[in-house]
C-alpha positions, 0 to 999 in steps of 0.5 A: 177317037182315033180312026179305024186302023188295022189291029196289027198296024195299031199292034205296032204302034203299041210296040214302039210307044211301050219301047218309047216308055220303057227307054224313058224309063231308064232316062228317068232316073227313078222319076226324078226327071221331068221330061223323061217321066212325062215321056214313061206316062204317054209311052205306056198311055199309048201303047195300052190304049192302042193294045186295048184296041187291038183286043177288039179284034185279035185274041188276047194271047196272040196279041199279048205274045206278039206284044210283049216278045217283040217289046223285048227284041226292040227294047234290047236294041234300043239298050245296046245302041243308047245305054251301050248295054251288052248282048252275049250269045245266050241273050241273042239266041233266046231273042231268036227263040222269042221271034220263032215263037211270035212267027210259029204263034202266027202263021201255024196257031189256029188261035191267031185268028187268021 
């Protein structure tokens, strides 16, 4: 059981143990990597345990939306700087756009639950 947290503390957790997983994803190479394929399971296990948890307490699309957007920033990061992938502008701005919506979502959605 892990002890009681704040659900948005546990909300980033979740974040970085899906980027974890989905970095080892690609480290991988389609599972045929021990350590890394270890490295996908506990990642995800992770995050969806932790996600699971915040549920209990923030609603399922304000959760999911923070989840998921800033998942996605995170892990573009992660690419560009391990995997030496690519960001053009277009990538950046809808980026932008994903954390306007994540930050408009929670400080002026009535749905955040504040």
């Amino acid at each position: 059981m892990i002890l009681p947290l704040n659900p948005w503390l546990l909300l980033g957790l979740a974040i970085v143990a899906e980027v974890i997983g989905t970095s080892a994803l690609k480290a991988s190479d389609g599972f045929t990597r021990l350590g890394p394929s270890a490295l996908v399971v506990i990642g995800y296990g992770v995050s969806f345990y932790c996600l699971a948890l915040v549920l209990r307490s923030i609603p399922v699309g304000v959760a999911y939306a923070v989840w998921s957007g800033l998942g996605i920033v995170l892990i573009t990061l992660v690419a560009h700087v391990v995997y030496q992938q690519s960001i053009d502008l277009a990538g950046l701005i809808g980026m932008g756009l994903i954390i306007a919506g994540v930050l408009v979502l929670n400080l002026f959605s009535r749905s955040a639950g504040h």
